[in-house]
C-alpha positions in Angstrom: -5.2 11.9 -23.8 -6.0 10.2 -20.6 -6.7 12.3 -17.3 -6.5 10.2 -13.4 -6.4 11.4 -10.3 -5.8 9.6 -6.7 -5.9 11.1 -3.1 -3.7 11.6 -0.4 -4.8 9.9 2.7 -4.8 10.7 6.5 -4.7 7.5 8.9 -7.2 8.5 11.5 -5.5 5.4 14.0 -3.8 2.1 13.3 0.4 3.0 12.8 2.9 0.7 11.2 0.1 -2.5 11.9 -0.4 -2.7 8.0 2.7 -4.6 7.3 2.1 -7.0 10.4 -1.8 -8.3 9.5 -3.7 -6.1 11.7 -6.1 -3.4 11.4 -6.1 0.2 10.5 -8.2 3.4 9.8 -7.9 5.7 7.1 -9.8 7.9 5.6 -8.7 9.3 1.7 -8.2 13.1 1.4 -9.4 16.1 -0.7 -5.7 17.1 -1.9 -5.0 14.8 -5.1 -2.5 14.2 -7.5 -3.9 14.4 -11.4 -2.2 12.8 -14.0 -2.5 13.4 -17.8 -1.1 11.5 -19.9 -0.8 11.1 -23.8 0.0 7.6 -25.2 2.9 7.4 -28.1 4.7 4.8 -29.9 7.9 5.4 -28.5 9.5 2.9 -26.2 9.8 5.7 -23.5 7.9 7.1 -21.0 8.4 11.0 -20.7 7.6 12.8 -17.6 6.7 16.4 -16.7 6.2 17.4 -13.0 5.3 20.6 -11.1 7.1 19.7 -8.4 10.6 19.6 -10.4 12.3 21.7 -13.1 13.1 19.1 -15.7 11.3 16.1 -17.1 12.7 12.6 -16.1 12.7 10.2 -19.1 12.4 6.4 -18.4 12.8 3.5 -20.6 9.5 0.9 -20.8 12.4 -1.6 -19.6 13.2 -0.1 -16.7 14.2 -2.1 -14.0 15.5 -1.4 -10.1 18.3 1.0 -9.4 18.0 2.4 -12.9 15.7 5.6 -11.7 16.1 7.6 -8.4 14.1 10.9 -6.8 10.4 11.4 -7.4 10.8 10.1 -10.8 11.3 6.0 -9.4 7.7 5.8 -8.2 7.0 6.6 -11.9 9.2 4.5 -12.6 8.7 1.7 -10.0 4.6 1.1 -11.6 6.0 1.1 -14.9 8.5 -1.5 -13.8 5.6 -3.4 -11.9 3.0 -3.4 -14.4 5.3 -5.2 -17.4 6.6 -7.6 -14.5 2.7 -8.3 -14.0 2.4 -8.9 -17.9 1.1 -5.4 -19.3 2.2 -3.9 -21.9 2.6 -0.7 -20.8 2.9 2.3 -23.3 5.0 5.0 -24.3 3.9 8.9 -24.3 4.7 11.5 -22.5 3.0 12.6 -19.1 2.6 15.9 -17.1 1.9 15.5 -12.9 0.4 18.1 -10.6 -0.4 17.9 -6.9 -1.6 19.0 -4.1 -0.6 16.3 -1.9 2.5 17.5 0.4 5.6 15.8 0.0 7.2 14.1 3.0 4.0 15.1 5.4 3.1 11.9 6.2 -0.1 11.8 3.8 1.3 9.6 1.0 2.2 11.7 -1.7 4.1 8.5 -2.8 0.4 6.5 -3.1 -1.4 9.1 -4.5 1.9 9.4 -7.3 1.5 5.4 -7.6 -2.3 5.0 -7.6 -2.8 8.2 -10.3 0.0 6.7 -12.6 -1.0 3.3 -12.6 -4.5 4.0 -13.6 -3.2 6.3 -16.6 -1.2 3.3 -17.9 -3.5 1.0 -17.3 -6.5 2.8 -18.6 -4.1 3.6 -21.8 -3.4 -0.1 -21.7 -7.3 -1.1 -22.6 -6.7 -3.6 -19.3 -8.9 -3.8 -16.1 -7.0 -4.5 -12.4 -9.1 -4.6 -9.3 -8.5 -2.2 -6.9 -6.9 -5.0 -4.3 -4.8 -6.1 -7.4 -3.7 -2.2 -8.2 -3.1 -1.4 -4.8 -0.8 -4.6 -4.9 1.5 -3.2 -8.0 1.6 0.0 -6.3 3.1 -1.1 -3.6 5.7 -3.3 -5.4 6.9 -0.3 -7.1 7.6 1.0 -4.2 8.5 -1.5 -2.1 11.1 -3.4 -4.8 12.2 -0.2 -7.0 12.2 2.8 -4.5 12.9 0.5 -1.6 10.6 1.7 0.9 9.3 -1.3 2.4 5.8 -0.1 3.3 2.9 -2.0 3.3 -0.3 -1.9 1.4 -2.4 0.7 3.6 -1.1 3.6 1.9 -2.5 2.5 -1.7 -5.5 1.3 -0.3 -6.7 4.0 1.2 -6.0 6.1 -1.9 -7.7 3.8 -4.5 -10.8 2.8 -2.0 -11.7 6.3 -0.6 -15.3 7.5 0.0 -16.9 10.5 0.8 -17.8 10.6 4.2 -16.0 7.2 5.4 -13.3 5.8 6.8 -11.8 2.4 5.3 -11.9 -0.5 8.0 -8.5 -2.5 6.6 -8.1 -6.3 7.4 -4.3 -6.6 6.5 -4.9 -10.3 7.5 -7.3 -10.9 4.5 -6.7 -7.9 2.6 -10.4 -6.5 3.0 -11.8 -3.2 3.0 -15.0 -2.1 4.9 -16.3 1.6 4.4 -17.5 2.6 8.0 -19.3 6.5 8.2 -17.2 8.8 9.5 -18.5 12.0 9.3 -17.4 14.3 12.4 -18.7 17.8 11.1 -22.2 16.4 11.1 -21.4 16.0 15.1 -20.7 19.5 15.6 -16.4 18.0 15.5 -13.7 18.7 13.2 -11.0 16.6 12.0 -7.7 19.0 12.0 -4.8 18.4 10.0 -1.6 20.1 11.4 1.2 19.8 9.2 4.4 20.3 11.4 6.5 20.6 8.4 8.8 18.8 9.5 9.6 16.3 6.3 10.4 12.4 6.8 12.0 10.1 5.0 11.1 6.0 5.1 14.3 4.9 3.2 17.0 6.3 6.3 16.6 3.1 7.5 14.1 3.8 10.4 10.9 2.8 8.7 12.8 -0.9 8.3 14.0 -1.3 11.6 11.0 -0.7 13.0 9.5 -3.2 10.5 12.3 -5.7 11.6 11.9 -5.6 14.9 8.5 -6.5 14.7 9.2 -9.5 12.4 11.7 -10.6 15.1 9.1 -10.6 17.6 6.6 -13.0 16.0 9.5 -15.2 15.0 10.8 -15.4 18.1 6.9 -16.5 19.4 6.9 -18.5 16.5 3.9 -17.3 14.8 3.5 -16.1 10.9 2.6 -12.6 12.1 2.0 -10.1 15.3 -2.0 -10.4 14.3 -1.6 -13.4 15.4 -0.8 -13.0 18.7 -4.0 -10.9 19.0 -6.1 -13.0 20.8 -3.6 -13.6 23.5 -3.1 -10.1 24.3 0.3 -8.5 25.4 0.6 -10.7 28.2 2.4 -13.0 25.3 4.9 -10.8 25.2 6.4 -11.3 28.0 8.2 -14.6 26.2 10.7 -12.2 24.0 13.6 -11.6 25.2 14.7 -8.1 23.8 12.5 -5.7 25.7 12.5 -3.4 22.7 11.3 -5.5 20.3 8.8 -6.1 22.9 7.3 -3.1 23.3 7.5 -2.7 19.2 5.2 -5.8 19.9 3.0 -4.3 22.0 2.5 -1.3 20.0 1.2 -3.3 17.5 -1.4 -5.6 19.6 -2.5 -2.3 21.2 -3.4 -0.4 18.3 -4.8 -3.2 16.8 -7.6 -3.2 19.8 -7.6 0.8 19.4 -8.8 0.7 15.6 -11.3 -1.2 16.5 -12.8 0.5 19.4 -12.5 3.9 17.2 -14.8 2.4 14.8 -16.9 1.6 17.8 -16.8 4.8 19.2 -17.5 6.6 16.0 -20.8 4.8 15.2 -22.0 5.7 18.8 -21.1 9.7 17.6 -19.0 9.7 20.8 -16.3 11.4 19.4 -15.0 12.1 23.1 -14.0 8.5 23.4 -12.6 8.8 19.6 -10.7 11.4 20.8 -9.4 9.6 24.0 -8.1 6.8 21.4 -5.8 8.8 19.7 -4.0 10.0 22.5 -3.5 6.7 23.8 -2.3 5.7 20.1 -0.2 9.0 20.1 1.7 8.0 23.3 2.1 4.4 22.7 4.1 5.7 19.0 5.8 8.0 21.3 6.7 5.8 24.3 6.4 2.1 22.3 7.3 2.3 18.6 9.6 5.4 19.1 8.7 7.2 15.9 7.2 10.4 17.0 9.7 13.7 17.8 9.7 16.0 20.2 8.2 18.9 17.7 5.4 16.1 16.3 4.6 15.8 20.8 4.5 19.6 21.3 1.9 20.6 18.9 -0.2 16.9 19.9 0.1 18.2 23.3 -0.7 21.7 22.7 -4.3 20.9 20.5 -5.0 18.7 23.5 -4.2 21.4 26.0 -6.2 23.9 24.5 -9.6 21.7 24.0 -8.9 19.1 21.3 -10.7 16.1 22.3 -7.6 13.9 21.1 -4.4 14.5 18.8 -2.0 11.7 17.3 0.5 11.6 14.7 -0.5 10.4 11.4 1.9 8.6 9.1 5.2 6.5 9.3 6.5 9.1 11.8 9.6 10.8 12.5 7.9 14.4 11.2 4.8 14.9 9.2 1.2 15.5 10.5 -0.8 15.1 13.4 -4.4 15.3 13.4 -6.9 16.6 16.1 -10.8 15.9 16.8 -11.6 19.1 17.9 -15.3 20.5 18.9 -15.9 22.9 15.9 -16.4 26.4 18.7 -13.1 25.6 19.4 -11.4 25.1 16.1 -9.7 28.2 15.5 -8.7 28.5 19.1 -6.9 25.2 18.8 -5.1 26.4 15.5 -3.8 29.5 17.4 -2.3 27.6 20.4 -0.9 25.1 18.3 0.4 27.8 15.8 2.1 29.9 19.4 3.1 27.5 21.6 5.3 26.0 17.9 7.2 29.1 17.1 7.7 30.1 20.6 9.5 26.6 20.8 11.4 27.9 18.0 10.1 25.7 15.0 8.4 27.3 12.0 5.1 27.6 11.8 3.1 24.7 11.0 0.1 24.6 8.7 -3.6 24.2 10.2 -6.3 22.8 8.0 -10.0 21.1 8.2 -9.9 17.9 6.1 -12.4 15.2 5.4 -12.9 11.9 3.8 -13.1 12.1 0.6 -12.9 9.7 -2.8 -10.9 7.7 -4.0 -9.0 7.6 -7.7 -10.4 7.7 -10.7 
């Protein structure tokens, strides 16, 4: 019997640059999803999971459009690993998690990562963590059909206590910066709105699109490579949405990297300051925030968070605060009122931190 485990992750700043070779930010959380899994010799894979009634059985031949629901990221690695030449085994295999579905903190990744490395490990057969987060993302970019890029899997397989992951999505490289606000006197807040999203309605793509129509249209390979040029580039497009899609990107881009900046200095203030302005360009730019995901950003803010930004492909899920620690439960009780008194349900306030990755 083989046991794994992967993380959820939080992306402290950096939204929807992944897929277009630029930078981003995350940190892997405490809330995991643990695998166990008993090899057989049976040419099926059988698969328990808390989060559903009945087991989902899938063939070691599966391919794409065969499995649907939670059970095709199962699926999807399966698929991915004996496209990649594994032989992948048969067993059966129970899931549990902590990891909240549809909030934005990639409960997909976590499935993926904690999966793959039960197989795998099963298998006898060593992947890097680049190559892993790779197949992981195939599975759910080809089988589920979610075409998300590789920051998700990353951040789950490459987490450290106490850092945050520096991604190069240009070169694929991974550089653990500290990032440790409670020794600062600051807290990292998650606020889970509740609010559930979905990446396969179509939005996630568009928005993906549109940025690929951009650096086509400037006749470049990828946004990132606009960077040095700034947004004044931009101006060549001709669709002024696609343009400011554009312009979220380049923008955030120079945001990740003064985070990191700000963060070795301990000036959380300015870290703060930072995700605001990434919180407004998703809202006002990329278009993927709602109005519930801006009232309880604007209400941490209001009530003495030094900064509050969505966190995740958007459209619902989380946002997360830096908030001075005197202040923490003061923040959770505004955000928690000035919510239900706009008539949504309650959302749910929690202190996070980074923490490792799977194993």
């Amino acid at each position: 019997m083989i046991t794994y485990s992967a993380p959820g992750r939080v992306n402290l700043i950096g939204e929807h640059t992944d897929y277009n070779g630029g930078f981003a930010l995350p940190i892997a959380l405490p809330q995991r999803t643990h695998v166990t899994f008993t090899p057989d010799s049976v040419d099926t894979l059988t698969v328990f999971s808390d989060c559903a009634d009945t087991p989902v059985t899938i063939a070691l031949d599966t391919t794409p459009g065969q499995i649907h629901g939670w059970g095709a990221y199962v699926a999807g690695v399966v698929w991915a690993l004996r496209d990649s030449g594994f032989a992948v085994p048969g067993g059966s295999m129970t899931i549990s998690s902590d990891v909240p579905i549809g909030s934005g903190l990639s409960s997909s990744a976590a499935l993926e990562c904690a999966v793959l490395g039960a197989l795998s490990t099963a298998a006898g057969r060593h992947l890097d963590r680049i190559d892993q987060a790779r197949i992981g993302q195939r599975a759910e970019n080809d089988y589920v059909g979610a075409p998300t890029g590789l920051l998700d899997q990353l951040s789950s397989l490459f987490g450290e206590m106490s850092h945050a992951l520096l991604i190069d999505f240009r070169d694929v490289t991974v550089h653990p910066t500290p990032f440790d606000p409670e020794a600062s006197g600051v807290t990292l807040l998650l606020l889970d709105s509740g609010q559930r999203h979905g990446h396969v309605d179509g939005e996630y793509a568009a928005r993906r699109a549109s940025c690929e129509r951009a650096a086509a249209e400037l006749g470049v390979a990828s946004l990132r490579d606009l960077q040095h040029r700034g947004v004044e580039a931009l101006g060549a497009l001709h669709d002024p949405v696609d343009a400011r899609r554009a312009r979220h990107v380049l923008t955030e881009n120079d945001r990740v990297l003064d985070f990191v900046a700000a963060c070795a200095e301990l000036d959380f203030a300015a870290a703060g300051a930072l995700l605001n302005s990434s919180h407004a360009s998703m809202r006002d730019d990329f278009e993927i925030t709602t109005e519930h995901i801006d009232l309880i950003a604007d209400s941490a803010v209001a009530a003495g968070a030094l900064g509050a930004r969505m966190t995740g492909g958007g459209f619902g899920g989380c946002v997360i605060a830096l908030v001075p620690a005197p202040l923490t439960v003061k923040v959770g009780d505004a955000v928690r009122a000035a919510v239900t008194d706009a008539g949504y349900a309650e959302p749910e306030v929690s202190r996070v931190y980074a923490a490792a990755g799977a194993g």
